[in-house]
N, C-alpha and C positions, 0 to 999 in steps of 0.2 A: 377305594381303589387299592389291593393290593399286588406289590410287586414282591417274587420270587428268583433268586440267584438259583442259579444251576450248575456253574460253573463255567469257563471261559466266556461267551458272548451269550449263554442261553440265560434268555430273562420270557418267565409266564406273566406277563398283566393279565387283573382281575376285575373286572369293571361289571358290577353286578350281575348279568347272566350271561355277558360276553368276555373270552378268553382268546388273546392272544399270546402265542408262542415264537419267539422270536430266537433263530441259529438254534437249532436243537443240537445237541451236540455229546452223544454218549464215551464219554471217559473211558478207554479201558486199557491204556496204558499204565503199569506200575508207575507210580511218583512218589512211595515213600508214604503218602496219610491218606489217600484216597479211602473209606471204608465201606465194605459190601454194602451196610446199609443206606449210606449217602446212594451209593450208584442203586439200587433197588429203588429208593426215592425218586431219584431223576428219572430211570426207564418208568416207572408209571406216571407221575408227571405227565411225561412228553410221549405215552400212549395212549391217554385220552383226547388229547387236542385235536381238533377241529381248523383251526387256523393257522395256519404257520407263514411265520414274512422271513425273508432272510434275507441279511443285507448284504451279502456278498457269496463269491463261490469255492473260497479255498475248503481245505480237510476242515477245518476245526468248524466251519460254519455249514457244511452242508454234508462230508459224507455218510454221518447216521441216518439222514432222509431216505436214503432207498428204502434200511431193514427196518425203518419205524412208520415206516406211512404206505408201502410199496400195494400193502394189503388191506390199509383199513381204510376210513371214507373220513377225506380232509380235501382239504385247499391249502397250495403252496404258491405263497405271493413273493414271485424271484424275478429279475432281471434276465435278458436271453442266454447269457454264457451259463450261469448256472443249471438254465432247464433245458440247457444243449447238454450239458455234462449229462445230467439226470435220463434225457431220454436216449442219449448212447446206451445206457446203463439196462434200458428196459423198463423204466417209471413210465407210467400211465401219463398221456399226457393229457387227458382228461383231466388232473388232478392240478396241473400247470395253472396259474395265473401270472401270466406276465404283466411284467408292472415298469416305468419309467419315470424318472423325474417330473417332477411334476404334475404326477396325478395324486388323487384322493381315492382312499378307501375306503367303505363307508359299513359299518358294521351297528347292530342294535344300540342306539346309545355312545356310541364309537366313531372318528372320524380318526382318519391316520393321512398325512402329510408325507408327499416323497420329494425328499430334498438330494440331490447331486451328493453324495459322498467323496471321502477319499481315503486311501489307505497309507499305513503311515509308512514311515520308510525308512529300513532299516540303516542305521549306520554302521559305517565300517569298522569303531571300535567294538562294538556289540555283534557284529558276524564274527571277527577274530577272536572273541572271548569266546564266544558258541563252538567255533569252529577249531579250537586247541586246546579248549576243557577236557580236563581227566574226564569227568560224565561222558561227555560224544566219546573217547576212543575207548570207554568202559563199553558202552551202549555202542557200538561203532554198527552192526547191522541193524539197527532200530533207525541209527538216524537215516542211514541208505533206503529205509524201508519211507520213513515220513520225505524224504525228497522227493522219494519217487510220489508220494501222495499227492504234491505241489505240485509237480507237473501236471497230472491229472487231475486236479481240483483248479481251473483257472480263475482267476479275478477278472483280469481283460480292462482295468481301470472302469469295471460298474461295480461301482460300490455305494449304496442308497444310505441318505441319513433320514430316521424318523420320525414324525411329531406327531405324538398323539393326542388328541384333544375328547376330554370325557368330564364330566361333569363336574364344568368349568375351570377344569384343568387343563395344564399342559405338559406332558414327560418327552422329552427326546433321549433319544435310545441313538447310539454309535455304535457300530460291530467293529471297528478300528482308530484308531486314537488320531484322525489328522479332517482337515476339512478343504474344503476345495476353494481356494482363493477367490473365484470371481462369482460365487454364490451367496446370497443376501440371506444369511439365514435370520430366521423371527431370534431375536432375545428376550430373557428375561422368564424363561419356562421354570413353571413348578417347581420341576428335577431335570437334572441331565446323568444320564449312565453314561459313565464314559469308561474304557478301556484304558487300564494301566498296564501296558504293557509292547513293548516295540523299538524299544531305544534304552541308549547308554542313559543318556540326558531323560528318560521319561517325567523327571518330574518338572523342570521347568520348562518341557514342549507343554504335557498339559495345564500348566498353571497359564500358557498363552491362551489353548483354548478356551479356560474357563472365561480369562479376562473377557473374550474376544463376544461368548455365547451368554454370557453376563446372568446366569441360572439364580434361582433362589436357593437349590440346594443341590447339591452334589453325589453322586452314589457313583463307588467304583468298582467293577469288575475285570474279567480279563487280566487280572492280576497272579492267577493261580498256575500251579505247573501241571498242564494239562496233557501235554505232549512234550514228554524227557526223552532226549535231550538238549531239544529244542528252545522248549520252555522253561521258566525256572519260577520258584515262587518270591514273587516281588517287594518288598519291603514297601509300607502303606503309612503307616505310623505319624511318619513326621513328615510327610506333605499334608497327611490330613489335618495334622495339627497346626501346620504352616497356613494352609489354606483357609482353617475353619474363622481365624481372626476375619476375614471379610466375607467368606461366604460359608455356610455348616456342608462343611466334606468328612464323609465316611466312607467306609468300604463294606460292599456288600456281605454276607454271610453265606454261605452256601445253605442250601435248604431250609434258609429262616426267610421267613415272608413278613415283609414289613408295610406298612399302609401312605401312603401318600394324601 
């Protein structure tokens, strides 16, 4: 089983001749290290896929869907607000697979788990630091421009978490760093992806999650500055060093594929 970073929430699993693509998500705001050939990488990648789950509907997790799938022959497994967005848009909805907590998707060798998500939530020291950064009033119509994408990419509180189960594994995959209180999720999986990024405090919210999801190994994404000035690139380092004493935590790589 291999897994591929893509940057922000986009991860391709590999599971012998079946390929999941999970938030596709094409980069093409300046950040400083982005390189032609990472983003050259990621568009082919995420041009051949076949299967796409997405866990939620904002910009960074669904607006490259139109111009990478609008024309070629895939399956998009999204909740309704998203493939509402999508079919205002003009997307086939042929292409649609709506999906709900609590269902299974069942793929060659593949079973995929839909668990109640949730998104995490920003705090008001980390809006105010966002929102009086020299970057925003550098960037000042860039970030008018990604608001306006918010509005127009809705969440609607559906946001899916997912478990994947493949040969005698298990990886849970988060497209956002929080979980939903009153949902019983399975612990103790293979791997958990989780997103580093979303709060002042991100690291001791997610050191609760891990407590809580209790994984064997940890891999983090959603870490990276994908959308400036919004975004920022995260510091990793020493939570994974903190964390790895009881559980082995790293952060993923962008375009390096590693095996599970």
């Amino acid at each position: 089983m291999k897994i591929t970073w893509y940057g922000t929430a986009s991860i391709l699993l590999e599971i012998a001749e079946t390929s999941l693509l999970f938030d596709p998500f094409l980069k093409c705001l300046p950040n400083g290290y982005e390189s032609k050939k990472l983003y050259r990488q990621r568009e082919a990648a995420f041009g051949t896929a076949a299967n796409i789950l997405i866990t939620h509907g904002h910009m960074d997790h669904l607006s490259s869907v139109m111009s990478l799938y609008e024309n070629k022959p895939c399956t998009i497994f999204l909740t309704g607000t998203p493939a509402t967005t999508l079919t205002k848009q003009g997307f086939p909805e042929a292409k649609l697979h709506r999906i709900a907590p609590g269902d299974v998707l069942h793929f060659p060798g593949v079973s995929v788990c839909v668990y109640q998500g949730k998104h995490i939530h920003f705090d008001a020291k980390l809006i105010l630091q966002k929102a009086f950064s020299l970057n925003a009033w550098r960037h000042f119509s860039r970030l008018l421009y990604l608001l306006q994408l918010n509005f127009q990419y809705r969440e609607n509180n559906e946001i899916v978490f997912y478990e994947i189960r493949a040969e005698g594994k298990r990886i849970q995959i988060m497209g956002s760093a929080d979980l939903a209180d009153e949902v019983e999720y399975p612990i103790g999986a293979d791997a958990l992806i989780l997103p580093h990024q979303g709060r002042s405090d991100i690291d001791s919210h997610n050191e609760a999650i891990i407590k809580r999801l209790n994984p064997k190994r940890v891999l983090l994404d959603h870490y990276d500055d994908a959308f400036p000035p919004i975004s920022e690139l995260v510091p990793v380092d020493a939570f994974c060093k903190k964390m790895s004493v009881t559980v082995p935590t790293e952060n993923l790589i962008e375009g390096r594929p590693i095996e599970i």
